[in-house]
DOZAFI-907065 format. One line per field, with one value per residue (C-alpha): residue in three letters; residue number from 1; x, y, z. Coordinates in steps of 0.2 Angstrom, whole numbers, padded with zeros to 4 digits. Last residue first. Layout:
// DOZAFI-907065
residu	ALA, ...
num	NUM, ...
px	X, ...
py	Y, ...
pz	Z, ...
END
This chain:
// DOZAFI-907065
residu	UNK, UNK, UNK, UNK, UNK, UNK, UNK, UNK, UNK, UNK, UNK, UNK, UNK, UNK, UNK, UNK, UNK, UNK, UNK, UNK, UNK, UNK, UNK, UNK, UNK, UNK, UNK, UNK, UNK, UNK, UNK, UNK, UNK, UNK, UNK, UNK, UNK, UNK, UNK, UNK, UNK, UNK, UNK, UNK, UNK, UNK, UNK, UNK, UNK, UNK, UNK, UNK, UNK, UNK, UNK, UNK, UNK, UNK, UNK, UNK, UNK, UNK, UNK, UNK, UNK, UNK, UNK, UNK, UNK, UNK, UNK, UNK, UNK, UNK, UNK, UNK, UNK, UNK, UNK, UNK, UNK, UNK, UNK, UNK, UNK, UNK, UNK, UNK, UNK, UNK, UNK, UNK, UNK, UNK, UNK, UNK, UNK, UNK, UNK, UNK, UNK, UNK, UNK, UNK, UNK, UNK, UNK, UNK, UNK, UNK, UNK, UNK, UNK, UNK, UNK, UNK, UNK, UNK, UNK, UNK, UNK, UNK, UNK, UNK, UNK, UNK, UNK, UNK, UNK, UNK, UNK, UNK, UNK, UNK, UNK, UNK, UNK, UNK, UNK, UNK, UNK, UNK, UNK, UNK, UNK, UNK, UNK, UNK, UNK, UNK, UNK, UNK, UNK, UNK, UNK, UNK, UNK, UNK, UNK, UNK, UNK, UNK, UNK, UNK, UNK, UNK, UNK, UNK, UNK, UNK, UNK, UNK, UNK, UNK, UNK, UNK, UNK, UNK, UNK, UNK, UNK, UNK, UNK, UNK, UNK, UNK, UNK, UNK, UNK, UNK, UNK, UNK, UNK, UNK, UNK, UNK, UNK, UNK, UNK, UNK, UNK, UNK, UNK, UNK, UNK, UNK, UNK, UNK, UNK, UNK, UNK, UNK, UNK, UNK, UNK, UNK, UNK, UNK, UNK, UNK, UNK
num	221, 220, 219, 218, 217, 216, 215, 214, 213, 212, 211, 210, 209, 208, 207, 206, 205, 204, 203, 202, 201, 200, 199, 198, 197, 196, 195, 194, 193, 192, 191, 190, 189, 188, 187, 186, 185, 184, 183, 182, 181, 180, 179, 178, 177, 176, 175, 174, 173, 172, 171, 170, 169, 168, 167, 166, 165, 164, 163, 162, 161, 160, 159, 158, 157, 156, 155, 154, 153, 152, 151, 150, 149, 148, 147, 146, 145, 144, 143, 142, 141, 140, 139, 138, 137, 136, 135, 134, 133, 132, 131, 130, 129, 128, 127, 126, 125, 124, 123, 122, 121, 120, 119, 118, 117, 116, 115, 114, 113, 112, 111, 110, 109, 108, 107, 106, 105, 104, 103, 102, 101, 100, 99, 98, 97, 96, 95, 94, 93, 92, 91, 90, 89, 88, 87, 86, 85, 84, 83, 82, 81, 80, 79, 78, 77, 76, 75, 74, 73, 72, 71, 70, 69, 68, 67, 66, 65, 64, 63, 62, 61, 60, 59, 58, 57, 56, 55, 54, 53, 52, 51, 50, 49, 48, 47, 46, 45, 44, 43, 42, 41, 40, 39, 38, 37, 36, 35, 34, 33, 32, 31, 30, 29, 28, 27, 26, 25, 24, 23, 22, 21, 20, 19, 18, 17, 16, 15, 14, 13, 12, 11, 10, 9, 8, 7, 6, 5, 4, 3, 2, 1
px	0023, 0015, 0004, 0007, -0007, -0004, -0009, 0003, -0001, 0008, 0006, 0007, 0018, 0015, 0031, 0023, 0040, 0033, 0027, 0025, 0030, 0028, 0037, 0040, 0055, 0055, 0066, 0051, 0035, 0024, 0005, -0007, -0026, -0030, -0043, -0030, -0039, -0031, -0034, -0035, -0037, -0042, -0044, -0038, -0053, -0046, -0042, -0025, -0023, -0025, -0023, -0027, -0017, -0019, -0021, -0013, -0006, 0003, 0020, 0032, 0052, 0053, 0049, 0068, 0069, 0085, 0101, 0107, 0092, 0095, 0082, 0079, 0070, 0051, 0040, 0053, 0046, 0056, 0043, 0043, 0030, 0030, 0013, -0001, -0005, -0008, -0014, -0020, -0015, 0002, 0013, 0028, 0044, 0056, 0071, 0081, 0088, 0107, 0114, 0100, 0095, 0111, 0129, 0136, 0125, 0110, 0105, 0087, 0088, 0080, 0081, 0066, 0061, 0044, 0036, 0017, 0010, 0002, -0003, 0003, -0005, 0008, 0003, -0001, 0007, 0002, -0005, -0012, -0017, -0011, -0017, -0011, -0023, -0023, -0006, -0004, 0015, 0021, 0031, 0046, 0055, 0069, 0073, 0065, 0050, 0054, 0040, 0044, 0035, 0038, 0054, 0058, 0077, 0085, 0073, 0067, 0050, 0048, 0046, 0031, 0034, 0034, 0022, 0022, 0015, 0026, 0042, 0039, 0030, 0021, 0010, 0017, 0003, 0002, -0010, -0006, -0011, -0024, -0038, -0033, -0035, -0049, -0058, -0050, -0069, -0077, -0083, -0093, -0095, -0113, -0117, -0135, -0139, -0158, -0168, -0182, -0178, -0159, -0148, -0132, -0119, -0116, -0101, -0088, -0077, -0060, -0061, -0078, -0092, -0108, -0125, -0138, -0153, -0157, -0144, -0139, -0141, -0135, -0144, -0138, -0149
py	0028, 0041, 0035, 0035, 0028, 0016, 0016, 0005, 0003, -0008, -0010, -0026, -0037, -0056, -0067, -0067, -0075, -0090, -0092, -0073, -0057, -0041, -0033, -0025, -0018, -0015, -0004, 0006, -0003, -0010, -0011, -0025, -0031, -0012, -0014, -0025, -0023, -0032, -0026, -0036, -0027, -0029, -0047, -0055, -0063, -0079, -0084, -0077, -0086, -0082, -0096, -0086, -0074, -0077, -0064, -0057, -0071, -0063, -0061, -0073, -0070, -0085, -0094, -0086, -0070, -0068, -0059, -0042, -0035, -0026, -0013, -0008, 0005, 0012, 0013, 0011, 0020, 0026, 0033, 0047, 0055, 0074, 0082, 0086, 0099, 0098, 0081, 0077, 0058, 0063, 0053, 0044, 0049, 0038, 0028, 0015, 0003, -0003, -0012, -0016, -0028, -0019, -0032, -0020, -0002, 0005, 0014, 0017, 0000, -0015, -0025, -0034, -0042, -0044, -0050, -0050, -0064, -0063, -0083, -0091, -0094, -0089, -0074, -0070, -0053, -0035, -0022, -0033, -0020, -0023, -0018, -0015, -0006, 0004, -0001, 0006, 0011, 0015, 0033, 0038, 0036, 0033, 0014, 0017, 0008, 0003, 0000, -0008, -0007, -0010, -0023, -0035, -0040, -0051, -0064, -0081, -0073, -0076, -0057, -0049, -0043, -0025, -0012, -0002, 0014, 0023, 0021, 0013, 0022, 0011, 0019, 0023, 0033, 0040, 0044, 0055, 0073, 0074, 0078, 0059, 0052, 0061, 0054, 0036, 0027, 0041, 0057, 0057, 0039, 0038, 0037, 0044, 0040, 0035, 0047, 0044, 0060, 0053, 0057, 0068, 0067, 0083, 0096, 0101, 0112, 0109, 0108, 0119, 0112, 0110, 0103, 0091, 0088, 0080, 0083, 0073, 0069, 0049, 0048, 0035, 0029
pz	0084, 0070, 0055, 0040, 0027, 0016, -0005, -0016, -0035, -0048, -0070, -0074, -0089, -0092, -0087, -0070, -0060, -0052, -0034, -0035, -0029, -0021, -0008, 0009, 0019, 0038, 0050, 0056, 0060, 0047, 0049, 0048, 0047, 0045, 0031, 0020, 0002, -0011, -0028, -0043, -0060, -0077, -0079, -0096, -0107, -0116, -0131, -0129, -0114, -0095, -0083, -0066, -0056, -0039, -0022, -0007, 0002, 0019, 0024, 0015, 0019, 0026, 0009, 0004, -0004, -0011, -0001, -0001, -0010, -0025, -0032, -0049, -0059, -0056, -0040, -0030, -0010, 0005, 0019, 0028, 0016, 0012, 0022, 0013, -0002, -0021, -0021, -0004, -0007, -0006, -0020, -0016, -0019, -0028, -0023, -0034, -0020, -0022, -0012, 0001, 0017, 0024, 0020, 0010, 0012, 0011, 0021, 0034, 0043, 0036, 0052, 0045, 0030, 0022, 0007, 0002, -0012, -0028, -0031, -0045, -0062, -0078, -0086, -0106, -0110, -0107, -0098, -0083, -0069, -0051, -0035, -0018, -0005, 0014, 0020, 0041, 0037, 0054, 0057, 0065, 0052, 0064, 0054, 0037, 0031, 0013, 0000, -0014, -0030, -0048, -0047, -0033, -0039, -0028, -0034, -0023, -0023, -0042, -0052, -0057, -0074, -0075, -0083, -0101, -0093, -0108, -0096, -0082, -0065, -0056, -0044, -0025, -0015, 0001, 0016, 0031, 0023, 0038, 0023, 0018, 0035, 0037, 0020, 0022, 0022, 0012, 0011, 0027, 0032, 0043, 0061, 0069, 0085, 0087, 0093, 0080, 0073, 0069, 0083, 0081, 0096, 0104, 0099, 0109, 0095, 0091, 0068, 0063, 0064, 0052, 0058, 0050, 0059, 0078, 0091, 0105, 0124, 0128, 0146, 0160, 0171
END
């Protein structure tokens, strides 16, 4: 019969060492988030942020997914990155504005590439760095982000283009108490290889202005 041996109590490792499993006192095994869901990925140096980054945190309207112009956040997956994008979270804070309702939906595009170029996925693409999670330390990303400025697709969205239904905007008037944040939370149901682009947008352009925020993690292929 098999025999799961373990340790009772609260011990402290360093990084490499063989180590047995720790069991509560009624010998059951113990399991429990140190830190946090995205704590090792996060002490690893592998997660990223992109935040919206317009002048006086004034936000950007969402634009209509037939626009060449995705504005506040696009994240490009190079072709050699040699990393997938595993995305964490993308929220949005309204700043300003009364919204129209539409959903919040994810675009995609392949064949992306790494440059742009006539005829690439891109003419002009207004590059930022993202943000390491370990702030202060960590690897740099791999990953092009825009998290301010304008990007130019070679061709509009078309409903082909749609990825994934994030979330709605309701009817908001000025009578009416605005949300202060929707977040979508992907818990791994995804990840980008390298050569693709993805964007938000929405069934109609937003007209009410939002401040943006991608997390992912980075993860080698």
């Amino acid at each position: 019969m098999a025999v799961l041996y373990g340790h009772t109590g609260r011990v402290l490792y360093n990084d490499g060492v063989d180590a047995p499993a720790r069991l509560s006192r009624h010998g059951a095994l113990f399991t429990q988030d140190v830190g946090g869901k995205y704590a090792d990925a996060v002490d690893d140096g592998r997660v990223f942020i992109s935040a919206d980054r317009t002048a006086a945190l004034a936000g950007v309207a969402i634009p209509v997914y037939t626009s060449v112009t995705p504005v506040g956040n696009v994240i490009w997956n190079p072709a050699g990155s040699g990393v997938k994008i595993r995305p964490i979270s993308f929220s949005i804070a309204q700043v300003s504005g009364n919204p129209v309702v539409t959903p919040i939906v994810l675009m995609h595009r392949l064949g992306a590439g790494s440059e742009i170029a006539t005829g690439a996925v891109f003419t002009a693409f207004a590059k930022t760095t993202p943000v390491n999670a370990l702030v202060g330390a960590g690897q740099a990303s791999k990953v092009f982000s825009s998290n301010v400025g304008t990007c130019t697709l070679t061709a509009g969205g078309v409903i082909g283009d749609v990825l994934y239904d994030m979330f709605g905007l309701p009817a908001i008037t000025a009578q009416a108490i605005a949300f202060t944040q929707l977040t979508e939370h992907f818990d791994g149901r995804m990840a980008f290889m390298p050569g693709t682009v993805i964007w938000v947008v929405g069934t109609a352009a937003s007209v009410a202005l939002y401040r943006q925020t991608w997390i992912w993690e980075e993860v080698p292929v």
